[in-house]
C-alpha positions in Angstrom: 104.6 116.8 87.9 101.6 117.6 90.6 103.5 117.6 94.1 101.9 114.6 95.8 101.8 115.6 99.2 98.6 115.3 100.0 98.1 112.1 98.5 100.1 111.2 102.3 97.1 111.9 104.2 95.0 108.7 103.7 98.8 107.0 104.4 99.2 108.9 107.8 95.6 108.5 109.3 96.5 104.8 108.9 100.0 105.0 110.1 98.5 106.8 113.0 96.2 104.2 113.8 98.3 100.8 113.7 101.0 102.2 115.7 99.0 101.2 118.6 97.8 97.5 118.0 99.0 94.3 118.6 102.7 93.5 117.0 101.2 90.2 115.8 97.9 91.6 114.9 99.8 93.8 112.9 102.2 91.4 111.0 99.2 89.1 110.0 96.8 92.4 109.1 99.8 93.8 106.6 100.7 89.9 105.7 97.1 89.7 104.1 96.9 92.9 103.0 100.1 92.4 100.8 98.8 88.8 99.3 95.2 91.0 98.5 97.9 93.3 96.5 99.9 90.8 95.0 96.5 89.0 93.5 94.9 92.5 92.0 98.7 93.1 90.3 98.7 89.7 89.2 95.1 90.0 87.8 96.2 93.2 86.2 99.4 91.9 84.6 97.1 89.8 82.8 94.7 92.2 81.4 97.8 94.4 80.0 99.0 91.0 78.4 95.9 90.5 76.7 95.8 94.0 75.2 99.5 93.8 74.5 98.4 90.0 72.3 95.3 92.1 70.8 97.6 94.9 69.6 100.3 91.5 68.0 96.5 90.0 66.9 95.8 92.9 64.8 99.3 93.4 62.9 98.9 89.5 62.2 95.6 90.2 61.4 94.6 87.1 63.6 91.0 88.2 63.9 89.3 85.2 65.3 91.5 85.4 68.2 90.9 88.8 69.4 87.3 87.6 69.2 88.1 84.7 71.2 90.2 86.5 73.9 87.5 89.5 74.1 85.1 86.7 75.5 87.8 85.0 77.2 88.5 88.5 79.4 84.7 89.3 79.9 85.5 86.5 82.8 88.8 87.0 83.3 87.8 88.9 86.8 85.5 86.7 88.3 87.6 84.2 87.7 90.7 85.5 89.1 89.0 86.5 92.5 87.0 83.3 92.7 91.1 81.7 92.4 92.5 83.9 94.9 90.1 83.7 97.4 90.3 79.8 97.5 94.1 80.0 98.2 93.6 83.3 100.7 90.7 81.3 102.6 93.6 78.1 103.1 96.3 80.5 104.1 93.5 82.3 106.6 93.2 78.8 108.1 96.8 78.7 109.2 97.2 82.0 110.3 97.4 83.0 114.3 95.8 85.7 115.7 96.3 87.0 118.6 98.5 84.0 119.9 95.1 81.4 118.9 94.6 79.4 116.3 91.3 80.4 114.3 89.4 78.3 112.0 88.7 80.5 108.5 84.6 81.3 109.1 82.6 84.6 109.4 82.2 84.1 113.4 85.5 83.7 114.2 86.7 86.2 112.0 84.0 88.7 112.5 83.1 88.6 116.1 83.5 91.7 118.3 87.1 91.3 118.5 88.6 90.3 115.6 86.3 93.0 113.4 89.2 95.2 114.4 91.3 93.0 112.7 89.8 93.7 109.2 89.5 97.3 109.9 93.1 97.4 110.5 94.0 95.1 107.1 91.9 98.1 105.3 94.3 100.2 106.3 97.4 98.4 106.0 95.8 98.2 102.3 94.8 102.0 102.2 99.0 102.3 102.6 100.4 100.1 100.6 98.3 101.5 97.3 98.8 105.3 98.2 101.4 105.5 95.9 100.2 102.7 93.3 99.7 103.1 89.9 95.9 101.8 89.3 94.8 102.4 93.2 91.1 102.6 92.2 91.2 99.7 90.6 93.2 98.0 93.8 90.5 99.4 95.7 87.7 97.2 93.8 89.9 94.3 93.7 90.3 94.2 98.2 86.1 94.7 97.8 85.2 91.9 95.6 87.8 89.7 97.7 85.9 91.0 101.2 82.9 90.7 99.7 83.5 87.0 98.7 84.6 86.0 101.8 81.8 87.8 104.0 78.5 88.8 104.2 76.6 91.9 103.3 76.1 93.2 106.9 79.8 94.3 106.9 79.9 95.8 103.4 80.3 99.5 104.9 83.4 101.7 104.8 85.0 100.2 108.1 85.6 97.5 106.0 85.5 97.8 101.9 85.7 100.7 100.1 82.7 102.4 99.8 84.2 105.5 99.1 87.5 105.7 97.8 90.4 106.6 99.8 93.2 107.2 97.4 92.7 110.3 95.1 94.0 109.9 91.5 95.0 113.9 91.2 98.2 112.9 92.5 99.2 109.8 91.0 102.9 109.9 90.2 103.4 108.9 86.5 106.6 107.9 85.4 105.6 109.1 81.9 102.7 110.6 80.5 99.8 108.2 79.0 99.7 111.1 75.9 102.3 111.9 73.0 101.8 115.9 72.1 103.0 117.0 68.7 102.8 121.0 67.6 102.2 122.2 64.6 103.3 124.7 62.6 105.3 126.2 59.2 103.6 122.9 57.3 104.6 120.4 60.2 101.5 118.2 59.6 102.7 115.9 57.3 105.3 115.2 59.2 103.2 115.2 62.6 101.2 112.2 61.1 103.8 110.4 60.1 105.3 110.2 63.1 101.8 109.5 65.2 100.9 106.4 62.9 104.4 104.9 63.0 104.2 105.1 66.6 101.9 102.9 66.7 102.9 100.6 64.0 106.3 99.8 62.2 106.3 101.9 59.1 106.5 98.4 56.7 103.2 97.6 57.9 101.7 100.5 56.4 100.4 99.6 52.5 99.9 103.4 51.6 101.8 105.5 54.1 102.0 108.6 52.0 99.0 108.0 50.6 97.4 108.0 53.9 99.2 111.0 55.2 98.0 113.0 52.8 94.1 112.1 53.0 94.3 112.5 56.7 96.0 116.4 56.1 93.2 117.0 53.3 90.7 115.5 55.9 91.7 117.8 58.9 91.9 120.9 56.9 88.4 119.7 55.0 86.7 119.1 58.9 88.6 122.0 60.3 89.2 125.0 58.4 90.3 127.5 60.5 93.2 125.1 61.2 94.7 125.8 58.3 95.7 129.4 59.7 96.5 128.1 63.4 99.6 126.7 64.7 97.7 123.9 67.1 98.8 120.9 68.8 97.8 117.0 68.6 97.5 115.2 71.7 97.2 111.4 71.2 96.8 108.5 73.9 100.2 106.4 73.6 98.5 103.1 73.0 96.0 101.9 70.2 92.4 101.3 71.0 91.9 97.6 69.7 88.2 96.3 68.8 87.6 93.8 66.6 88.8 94.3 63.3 90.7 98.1 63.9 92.5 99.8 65.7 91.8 103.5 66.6 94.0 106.6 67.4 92.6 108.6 69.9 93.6 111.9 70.6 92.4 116.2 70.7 93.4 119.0 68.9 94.7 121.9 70.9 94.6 125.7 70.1 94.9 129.0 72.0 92.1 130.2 69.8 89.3 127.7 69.8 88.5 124.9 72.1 89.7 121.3 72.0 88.9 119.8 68.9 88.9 115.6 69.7 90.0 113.5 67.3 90.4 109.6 65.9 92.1 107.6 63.6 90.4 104.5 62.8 93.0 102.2 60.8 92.2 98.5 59.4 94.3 95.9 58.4 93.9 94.4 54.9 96.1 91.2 53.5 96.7 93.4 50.6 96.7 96.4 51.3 98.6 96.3 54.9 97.6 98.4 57.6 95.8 101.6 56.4 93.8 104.6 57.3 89.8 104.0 56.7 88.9 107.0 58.3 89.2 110.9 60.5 86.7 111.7 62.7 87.1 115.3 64.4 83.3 115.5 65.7 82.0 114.6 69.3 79.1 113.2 68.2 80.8 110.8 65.6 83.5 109.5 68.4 80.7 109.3 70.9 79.1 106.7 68.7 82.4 104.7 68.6 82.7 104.7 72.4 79.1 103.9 72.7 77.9 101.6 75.6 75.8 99.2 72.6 79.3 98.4 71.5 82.3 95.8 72.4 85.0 96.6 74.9 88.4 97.7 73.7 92.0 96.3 74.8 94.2 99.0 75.4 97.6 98.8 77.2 98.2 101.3 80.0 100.0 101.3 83.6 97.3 104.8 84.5 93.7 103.5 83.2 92.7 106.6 85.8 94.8 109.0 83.2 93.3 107.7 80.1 89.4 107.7 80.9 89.9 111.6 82.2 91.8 112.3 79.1 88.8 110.5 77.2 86.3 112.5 79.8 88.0 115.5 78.2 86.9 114.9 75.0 83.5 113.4 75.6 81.8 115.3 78.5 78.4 112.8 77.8 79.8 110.0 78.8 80.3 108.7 82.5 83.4 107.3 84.1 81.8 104.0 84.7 80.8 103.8 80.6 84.6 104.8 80.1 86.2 102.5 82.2 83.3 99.2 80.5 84.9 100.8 77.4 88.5 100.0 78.0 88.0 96.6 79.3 88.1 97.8 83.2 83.9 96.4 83.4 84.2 96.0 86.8 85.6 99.8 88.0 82.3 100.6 85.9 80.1 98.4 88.3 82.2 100.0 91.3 81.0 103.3 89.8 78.2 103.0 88.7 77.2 101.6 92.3 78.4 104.7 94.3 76.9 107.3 91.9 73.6 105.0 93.1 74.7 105.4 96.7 75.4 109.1 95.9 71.9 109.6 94.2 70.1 108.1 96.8 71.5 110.1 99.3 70.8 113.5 97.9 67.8 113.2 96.0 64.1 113.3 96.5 63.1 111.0 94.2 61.2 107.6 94.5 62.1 104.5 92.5 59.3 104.2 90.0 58.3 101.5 87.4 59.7 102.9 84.8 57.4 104.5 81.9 56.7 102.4 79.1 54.6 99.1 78.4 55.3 96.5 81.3 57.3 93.6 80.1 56.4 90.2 80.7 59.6 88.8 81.7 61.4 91.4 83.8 60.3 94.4 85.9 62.2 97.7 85.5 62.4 100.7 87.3 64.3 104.0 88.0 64.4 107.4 89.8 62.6 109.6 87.4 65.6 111.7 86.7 68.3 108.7 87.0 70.4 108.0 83.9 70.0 104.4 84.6 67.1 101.8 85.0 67.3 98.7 87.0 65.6 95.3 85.4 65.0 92.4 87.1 63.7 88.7 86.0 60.3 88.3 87.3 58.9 84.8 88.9 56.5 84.1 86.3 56.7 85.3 82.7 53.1 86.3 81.3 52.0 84.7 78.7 52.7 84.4 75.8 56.3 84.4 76.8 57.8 80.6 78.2 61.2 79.7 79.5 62.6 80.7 83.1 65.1 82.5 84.7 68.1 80.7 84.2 66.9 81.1 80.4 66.9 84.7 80.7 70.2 85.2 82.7 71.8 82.9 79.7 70.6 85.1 77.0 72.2 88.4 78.2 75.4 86.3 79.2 74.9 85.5 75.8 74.7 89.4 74.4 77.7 90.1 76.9 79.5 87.5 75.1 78.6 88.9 71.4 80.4 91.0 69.2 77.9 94.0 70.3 78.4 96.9 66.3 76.0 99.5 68.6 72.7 97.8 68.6 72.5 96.0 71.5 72.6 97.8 74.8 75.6 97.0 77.5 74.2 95.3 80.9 76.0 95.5 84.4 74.7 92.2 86.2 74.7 93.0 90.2 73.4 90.6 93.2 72.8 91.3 96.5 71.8 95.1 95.5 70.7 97.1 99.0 67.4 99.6 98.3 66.3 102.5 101.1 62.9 101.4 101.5 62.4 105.4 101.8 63.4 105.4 97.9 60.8 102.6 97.3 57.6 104.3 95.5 54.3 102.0 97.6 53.5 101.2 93.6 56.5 100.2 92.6 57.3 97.6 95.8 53.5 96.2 95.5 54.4 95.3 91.4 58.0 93.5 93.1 55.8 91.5 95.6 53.8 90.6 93.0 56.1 89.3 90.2 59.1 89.4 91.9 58.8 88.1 95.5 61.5 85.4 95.6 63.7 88.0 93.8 63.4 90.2 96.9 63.9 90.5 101.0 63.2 93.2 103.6 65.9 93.5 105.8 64.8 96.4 108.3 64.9 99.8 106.5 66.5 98.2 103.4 65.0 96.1 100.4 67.5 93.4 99.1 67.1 92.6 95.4 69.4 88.9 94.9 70.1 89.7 91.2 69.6 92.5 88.6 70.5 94.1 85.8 71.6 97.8 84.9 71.1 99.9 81.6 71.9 102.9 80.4 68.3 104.8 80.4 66.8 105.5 76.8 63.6 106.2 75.2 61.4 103.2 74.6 60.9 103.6 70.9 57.2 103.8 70.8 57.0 106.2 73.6 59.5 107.7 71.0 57.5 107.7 67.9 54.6 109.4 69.5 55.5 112.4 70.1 57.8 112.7 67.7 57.7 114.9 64.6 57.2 113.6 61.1 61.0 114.6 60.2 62.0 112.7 63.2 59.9 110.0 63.0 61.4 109.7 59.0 65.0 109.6 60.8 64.1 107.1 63.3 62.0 104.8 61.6 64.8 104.2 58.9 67.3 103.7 62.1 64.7 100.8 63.3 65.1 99.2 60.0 68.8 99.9 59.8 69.2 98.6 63.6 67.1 95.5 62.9 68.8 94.5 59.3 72.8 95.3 61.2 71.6 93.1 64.1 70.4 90.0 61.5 73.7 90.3 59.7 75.8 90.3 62.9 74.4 86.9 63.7 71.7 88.1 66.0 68.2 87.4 65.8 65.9 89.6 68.3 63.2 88.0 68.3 60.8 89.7 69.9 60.9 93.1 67.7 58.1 95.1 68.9 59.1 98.7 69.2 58.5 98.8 72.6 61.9 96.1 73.2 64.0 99.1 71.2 65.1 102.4 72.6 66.6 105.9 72.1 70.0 107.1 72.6 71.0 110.6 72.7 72.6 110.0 69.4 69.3 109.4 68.2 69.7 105.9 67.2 67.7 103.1 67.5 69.6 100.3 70.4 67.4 96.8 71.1 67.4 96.4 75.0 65.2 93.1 75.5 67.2 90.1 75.2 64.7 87.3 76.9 64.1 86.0 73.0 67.3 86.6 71.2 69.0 83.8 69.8 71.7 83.3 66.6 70.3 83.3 63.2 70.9 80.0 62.7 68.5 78.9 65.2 64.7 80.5 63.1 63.4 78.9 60.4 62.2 82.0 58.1 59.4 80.8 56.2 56.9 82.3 53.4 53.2 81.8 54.2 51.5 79.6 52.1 48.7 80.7 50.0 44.9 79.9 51.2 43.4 77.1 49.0 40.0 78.4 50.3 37.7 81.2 51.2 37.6 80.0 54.9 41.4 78.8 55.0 42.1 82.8 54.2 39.5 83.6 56.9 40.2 81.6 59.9 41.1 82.7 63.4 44.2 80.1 63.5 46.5 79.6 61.1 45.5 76.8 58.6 48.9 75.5 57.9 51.5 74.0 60.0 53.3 76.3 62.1 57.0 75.2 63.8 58.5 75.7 67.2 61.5 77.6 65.2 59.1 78.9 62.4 58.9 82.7 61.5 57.2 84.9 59.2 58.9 87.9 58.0 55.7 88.8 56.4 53.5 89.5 59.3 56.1 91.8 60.7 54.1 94.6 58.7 51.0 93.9 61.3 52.8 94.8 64.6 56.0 96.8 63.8 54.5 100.0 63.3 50.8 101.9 64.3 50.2 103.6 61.5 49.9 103.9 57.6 52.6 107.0 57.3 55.1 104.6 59.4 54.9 101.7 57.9 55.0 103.5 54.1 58.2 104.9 56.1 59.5 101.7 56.7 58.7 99.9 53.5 61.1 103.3 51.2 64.3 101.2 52.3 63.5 97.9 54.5 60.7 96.2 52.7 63.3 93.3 52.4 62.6 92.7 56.1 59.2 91.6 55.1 60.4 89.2 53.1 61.8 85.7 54.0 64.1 85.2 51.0 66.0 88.1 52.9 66.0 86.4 55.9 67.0 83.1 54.6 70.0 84.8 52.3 71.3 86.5 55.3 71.5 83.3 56.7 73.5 81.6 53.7 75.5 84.8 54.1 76.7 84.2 57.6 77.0 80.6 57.0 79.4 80.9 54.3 81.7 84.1 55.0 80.7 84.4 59.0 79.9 87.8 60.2 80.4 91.0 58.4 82.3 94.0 59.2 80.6 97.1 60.2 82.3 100.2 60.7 81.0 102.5 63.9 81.5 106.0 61.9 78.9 105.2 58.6 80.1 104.7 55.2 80.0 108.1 54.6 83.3 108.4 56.5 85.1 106.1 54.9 88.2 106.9 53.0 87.1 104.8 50.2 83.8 106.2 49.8 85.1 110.0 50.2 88.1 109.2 47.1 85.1 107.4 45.3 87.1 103.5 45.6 85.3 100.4 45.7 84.5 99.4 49.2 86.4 96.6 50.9 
């Protein structure tokens, strides 16, 4: 165990500090400070027991549920600070400072003298999380409480946490978040045995030897050298829970090659009971199941700190604040996301640019040039042809948030109140925000407030994409378009708008749909054939001759603005002519309507158990 001396520093400075104020001051400052505690544990007690009923969920195989209670958390934080600060603003009221009553408001509270006040709470804060168990996540928790309660001119580091102040090298574990098995003299059999009944009681398991054996053959097949190694597994202590499965997440250690990562995806069937489906040893194969266009997972941890590095480890590519989205912790990603801004801002020499691409007519987006991220925000008026407003917009990507996300729609992180250098500001960029965007934005002094926007991970725009692509990559994306396209249809979501210029990139090179302001359920189109001409200038007209819905769609006409050119489109046409046709659309429809939403797996078909042993797939 790391000696966590050090981690007393942040716990002195404050020590140091209080021992000089007011007794009273001092009881009320660490009175509040507790109650701020007592609210984020509270909060947090009730994301583990929602992981701890996904993990029951998934042995009952009570899949609408988890679906249910993975929308129901989405707002679980909001909720639970919008609650506590009601009942912290009443018990504010009563409270003495001082010796004087004080009526709850930001002038009383914030004048010259009682700023101190808060300062000193922070720190009676700063020492009552040095040794906690999720400080960072305490840390965001006292923020979003502040930050309710007061107004942007005091969100600086006297106050909130800006930076944080507990480290999380030194957090004292009382057990470690990862099992470690070692291997050797024909252990593996038994290895796995033991890491899937970890998990699971061993009468769940349908197959168990059957299992254990594929996954042995499986290792050996992905990784032959292990064959002559002794090695070690290293496997988080608590299932990964999505949807349908559950996944295994672990790394393979050796003195002679670098960490190998690894994951179990298992499923539950009524028949078969719970089973392996499939190993995946490659980065690129897990990155895709961690992706930031899929669902959250529930996981059940006291260190949440412990398990994204451990997942860091294994996945250099991906950022905290995508890790921490990725177990359910969306807001530490916000609070992360934020200060790498803060960070980046600082250092570089960059101005924020409209970002390349074709200008949308219903948000505005821009970027540093060399940021990872691009910022979106709804614009005043939406050009035409586009209709609706804002509150339209902001629905749909609640609406996306809320979805079951199988990696083709990209993960948002709503902010308001969002403060800008004006040095940062490119004179293009902040004339196009005047212009679409003014009630969207103030200029307070040196800083330009934007009231609400939207964050992205930053990906090619598809037909920035396809142009400079090659014809072997253009083959490989194209078919991802289609793919992308027909997997978003059959999980219930219609795009809408599907010009390639609305789909982007990842570094996975697959195809991820990013522009939500159209996107509805498939229930909602009416897919339609177009009816034949019955004359020479009914086939010839400018406007259609034939009546044309508010809800109507033609498949048919897709061919005219999906693609540029004749080698694309022929492309296209090898393996997703059906999306051409509305029959397709109409049957997918049916299909949703009568069995709901079908599964998709994040690691292909090809990586299936039941397509490797050649069985019919479930």
């Amino acid at each position: 165990m790391v000696n966590n001396s050090s981690q007393k520093i942040s716990s002195s400075i404050a020590k140091k500090f209080l021992s000089g104020v007011n007794n009273s001051s001092h009881k009320i400052s660490a009175s509040i400070a507790k109650k701020i505690l007592i609210g984020f544990e509270q909060h947090y007690q009730n994301i583990k027991s929602a992981s701890i009923e996904a993990k029951r969920c998934f042995e009952e195989r009570e899949w609408e549920k988890i679906e249910n209670d993975s929308k129901l958390r989405l707002n679980f934080y909001d909720k639970q600070v919008n609650d506590f600060c009601k009942k912290l603003s009443s018990e504010l009221k009563k409270q003495t400072l001082y010796g004087a009553k004080a009526e709850f408001n930001e002038s009383t509270y914030m004048g010259k003298f009682n700023s101190e006040f808060w300062k000193k709470t922070k720190l009676m804060y700063v020492e009552l999380i040095t040794e906690h168990r999720q400080p960072e996540l305490a840390e965001t928790f006292y923020n979003s409480v502040f930050c309710r309660l007061f107004s942007r001119s005091f969100y600086n580091n006297q106050y909130i946490f800006t930076k944080p102040c507990v480290s999380l090298n030194y957090i004292d574990m009382d057990e470690p978040v990862t099992d470690s098995y070692f291997i050797e003299n024909d252990q593996l059999k038994n290895s796995f045995t033991s890491i899937l009944t970890s998990y699971f009681n061993k009468s769940s398991f349908g197959a168990l030897e059957q299992d254990i054996q594929r996954l042995e053959e499986q290792l050996f097949t992905q990784l032959p050298r292990l064959e002559t190694d002794m090695f070690e597994i290293q496997v988080i202590g608590t299932p990964f829970i999505r949807g349908k499965a559950a996944y295994i997440t672990g790394k393979i250690v050796s003195q002679l090659h670098a960490d190998q990562p690894l994951l179990i995806a298992l499923l539950h069937d009524k028949e078969k009971g719970i089973y392996v489906d499939s190993l995946l040893t490659d980065i690129g194969s897990i990155s895709v199941v961690f992706s930031f266009s899929r669902s959250y997972f529930f996981i059940t941890t006291d260190y949440p700190s412990a398990i994204v590095e451990f997942l860091k480890d294994i996945l250099p590519g991906k950022t905290r604040a995508v890790l921490y989205s990725a177990i359910g912790l969306h807001k530490q990603g916000k609070t992360l996301l934020y200060r790498h801004f803060l960070k980046y801002s600082k250092v570089t020499s960059e101005k924020l640019i409209i970002a390349p691409g074709i200008k949308g007519m219903v948000m505005s987006v821009f970027t540093f040039p060399m940021y990872p991220y691009v910022f979106k925000i709804i614009n005043d008026q939406f050009a035409p042809p586009k209709m609706g407003t804002k509150e339209m917009v902001k629905d749909r990507y609640y609406f996306v948030k809320n979805h079951v996300r199988v990696g083709r729609l990209a993960d948002t992180w709503e902010f308001s109140k969002v403060a800008f250098p004006m040095k940062d500001i490119d004179d293009a960029l902040l004339t196009e925000l005047k212009k679409k965007a003014s009630s969207n934005i103030e200029i307070e002094g040196d800083l330009l407030i934007i009231k609400h926007m939207y964050i992205e991970n930053k990906m090619t725009p598809l037909n920035i994409y396809l142009e400079t692509a090659n014809k072997e990559q253009q083959n490989h994306i194209i078919n991802d378009y289609g793919k992308a396209i027909d997997e978003l249809i059959n999980s219930n979501i219609f795009p809408g708008d599907m010009l390639t210029k609305n789909f982007g990139v990842t570094r996975q090179n697959r195809v991820v749909f990013y522009d939500y302001d159209e996107i509805t359920l498939m229930s909602k189109p009416v897919f339609r054939k177009i009816p034949k001409s019955r004359t020479y200038e009914e086939e010839m007209a400018s406007e259609p001759w034939y009546y044309v819905g508010q809800n109507d769609v033609f498949p048919e006409e897709f061919k005219y603005f999906m693609l540029p050119n004749k080698f694309m489109k022929e492309t296209f046409n090898k393996h997703y002519k059906k999306l051409l046709d509305a029959k397709y659309w109409v049957s997918i429809q049916a299909k949703i309507q009568k069995n709901g939403v079908m599964d998709y797996y994040p690691y292909g078909t090809e990586k299936r158990m039941c397509e490797i042993y050649g069985e019919n797939n479930d």
